[in-house]
C-alpha positions in Angstrom: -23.5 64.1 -27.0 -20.0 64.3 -26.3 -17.5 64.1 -28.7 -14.7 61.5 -29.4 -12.1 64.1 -28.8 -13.6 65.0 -25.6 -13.9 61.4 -24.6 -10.4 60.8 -25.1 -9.0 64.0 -23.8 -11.3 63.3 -20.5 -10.1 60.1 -19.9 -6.5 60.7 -20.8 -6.1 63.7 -18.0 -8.3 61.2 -15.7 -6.1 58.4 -15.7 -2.9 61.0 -15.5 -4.4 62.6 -12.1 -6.5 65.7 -13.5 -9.7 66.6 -12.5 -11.4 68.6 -15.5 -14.3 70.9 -15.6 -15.8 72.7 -18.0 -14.8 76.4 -18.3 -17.4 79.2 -18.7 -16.7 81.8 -21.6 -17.1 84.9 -21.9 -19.4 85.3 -24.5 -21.1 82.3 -26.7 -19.3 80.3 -29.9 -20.9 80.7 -33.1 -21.5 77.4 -34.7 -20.8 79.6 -37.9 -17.7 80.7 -36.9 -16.2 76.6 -36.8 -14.9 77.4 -32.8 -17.5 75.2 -31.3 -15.5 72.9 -29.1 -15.1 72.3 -25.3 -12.8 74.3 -23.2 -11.7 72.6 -20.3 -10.2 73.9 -16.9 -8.0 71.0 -15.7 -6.3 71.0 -12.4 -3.2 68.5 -11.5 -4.7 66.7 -8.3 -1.0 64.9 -7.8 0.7 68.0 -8.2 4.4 68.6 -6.3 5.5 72.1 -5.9 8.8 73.1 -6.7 9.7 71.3 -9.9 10.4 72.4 -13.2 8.1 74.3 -15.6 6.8 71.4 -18.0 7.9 71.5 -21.7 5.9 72.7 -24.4 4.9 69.3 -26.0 3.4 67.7 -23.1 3.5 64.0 -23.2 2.4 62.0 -20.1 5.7 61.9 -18.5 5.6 66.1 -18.4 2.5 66.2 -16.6 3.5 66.2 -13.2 5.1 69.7 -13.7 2.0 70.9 -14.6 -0.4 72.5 -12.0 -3.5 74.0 -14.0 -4.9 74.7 -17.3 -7.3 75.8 -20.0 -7.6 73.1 -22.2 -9.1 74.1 -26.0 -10.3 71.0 -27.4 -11.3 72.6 -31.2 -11.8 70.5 -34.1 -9.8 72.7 -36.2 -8.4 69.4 -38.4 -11.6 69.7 -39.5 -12.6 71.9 -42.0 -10.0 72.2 -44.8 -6.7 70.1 -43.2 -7.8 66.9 -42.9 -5.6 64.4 -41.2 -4.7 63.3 -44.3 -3.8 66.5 -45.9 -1.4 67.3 -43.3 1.7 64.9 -44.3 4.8 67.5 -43.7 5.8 70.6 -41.6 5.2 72.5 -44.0 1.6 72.0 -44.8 1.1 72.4 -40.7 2.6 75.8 -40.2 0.5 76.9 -43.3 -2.4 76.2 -41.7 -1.1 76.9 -38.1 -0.6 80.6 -39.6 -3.7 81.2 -41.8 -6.4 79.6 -39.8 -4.9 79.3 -36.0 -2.8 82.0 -35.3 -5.8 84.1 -35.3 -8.3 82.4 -33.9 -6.3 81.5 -30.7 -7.1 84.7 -28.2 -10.7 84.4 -28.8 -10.3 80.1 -28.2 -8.8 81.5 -24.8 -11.4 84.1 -23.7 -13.2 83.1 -20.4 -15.6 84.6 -18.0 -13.0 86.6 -15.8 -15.2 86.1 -12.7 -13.8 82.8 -13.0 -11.0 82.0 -10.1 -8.7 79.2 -10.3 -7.8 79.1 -6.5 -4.1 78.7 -7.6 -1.1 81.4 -7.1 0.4 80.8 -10.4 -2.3 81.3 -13.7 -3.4 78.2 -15.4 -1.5 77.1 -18.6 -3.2 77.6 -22.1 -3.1 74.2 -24.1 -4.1 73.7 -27.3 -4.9 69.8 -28.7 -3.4 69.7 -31.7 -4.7 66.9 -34.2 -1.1 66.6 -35.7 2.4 68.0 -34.8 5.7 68.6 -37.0 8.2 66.1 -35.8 11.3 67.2 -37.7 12.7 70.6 -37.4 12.8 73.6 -39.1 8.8 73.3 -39.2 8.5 71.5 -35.3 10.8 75.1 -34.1 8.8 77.2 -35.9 5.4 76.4 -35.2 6.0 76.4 -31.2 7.5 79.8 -31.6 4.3 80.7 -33.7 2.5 79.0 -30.9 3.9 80.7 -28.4 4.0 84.4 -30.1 0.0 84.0 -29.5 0.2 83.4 -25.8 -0.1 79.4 -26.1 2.1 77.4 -23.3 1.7 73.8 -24.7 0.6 71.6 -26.8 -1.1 67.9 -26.3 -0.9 65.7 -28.9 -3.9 63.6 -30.2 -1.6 61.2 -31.1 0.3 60.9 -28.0 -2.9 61.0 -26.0 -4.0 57.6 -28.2 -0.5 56.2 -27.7 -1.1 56.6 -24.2 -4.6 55.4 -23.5 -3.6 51.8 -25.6 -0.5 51.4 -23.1 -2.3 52.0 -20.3 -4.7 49.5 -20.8 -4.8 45.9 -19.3 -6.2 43.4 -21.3 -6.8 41.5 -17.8 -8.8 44.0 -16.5 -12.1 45.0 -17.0 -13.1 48.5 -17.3 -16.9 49.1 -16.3 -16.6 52.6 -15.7 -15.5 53.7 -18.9 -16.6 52.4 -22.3 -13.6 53.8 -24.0 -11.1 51.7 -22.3 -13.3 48.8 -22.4 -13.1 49.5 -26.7 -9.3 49.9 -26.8 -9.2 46.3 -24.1 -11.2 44.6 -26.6 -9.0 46.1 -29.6 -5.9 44.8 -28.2 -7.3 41.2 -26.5 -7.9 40.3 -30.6 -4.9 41.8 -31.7 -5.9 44.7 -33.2 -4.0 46.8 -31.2 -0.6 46.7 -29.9 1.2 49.0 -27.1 3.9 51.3 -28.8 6.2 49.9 -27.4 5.7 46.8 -28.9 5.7 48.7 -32.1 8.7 50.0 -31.3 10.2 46.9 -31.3 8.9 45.4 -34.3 
């Protein structure tokens, strides 16, 4: 049974233009070890050559500039930083550095018979439950990020945010239950577009 964070990630890079597959490791999680998760190759099926390299927080409107990549969908909010927990920067790079940092290389380990029929190597993307909005700590964990060979970052928030705009409470969605939730959710008012919030 799939989880709800691979629901949502699937159907976020669906409705975005991705086709997503799942990406053979090179050697087998240990349940033990709290990396189970899915690892995901995703290729852009839209994408233009020639633009811009995306940014490293990759909300919907920097996916065109990205052609390929692993996707690590870990629940590593899990364990010991619950959503909760994490309410400032702070607490985030703390547990960005003791718990992440190092498990990021093996996250990104894949069978290297694997080919990606693209010139360019894909991206590595990490889904990150939370994300520091105000700076020093937003800075500081990219860099951190980045010092372990990770190129961006999706946000489970923004991938939410996303999935409630794009949905039409006129139409029906019989090919995916998850839409059809969030469409019931906001035809009784129990959800509202961000935007909306926004304005509120």
């Amino acid at each position: 049974m799939r989880s709800i964070d691979e629901i949502l990630v699937g159907e976020y890079l669906e409705q975005n233009g991705f086709m997503a597959r799942p990406l053979r490791k090179s050697r087998p999680q240990s349940k033990k070890s709290g990396d189970e998760g899915l690892d995901l190759y995703i290729r852009n099926m839209v994408f233009v050559p020639g633009g811009r390299e995306p940014n490293f927080l990759l909300f919907s409107s920097e996916l065109r500039y990205l052609e390929s990549a692993i996707v690590c969908v870990r629940g590593w909010y899990g364990e010991k930083a619950a959503l909760a927990s994490m309410s400032s920067g702070s607490d985030i790079l703390r547990y960005l550095e003791s718990h992440v940092a190092k498990k990021v290389e093996k996250w990104f380990a894949y069978d290297k018979g694997v080919t990606f029929g693209t010139k360019i190597p894909p991206k590595k993307i990490l889904l990150a439950p939370v994300f520091p909005t105000q700076e020093p700590h937003r800075s500081q964990c990219i860099e951190l990020l980045k010092s372990k060979g990770v190129d961006g970052i999706f946000s489970f928030k923004s991938i939410l945010l996303d999935l409630i705009d794009r949905v039409d409470t006129k139409q029906i969605y019989e090919k995916s239950q998850l839409l059809q939730l969030l469409r019931t959710l906001k035809t009784f008012d129990l959800l509202k577009d961000s935007q909306m919030d926004l304005l509120g």
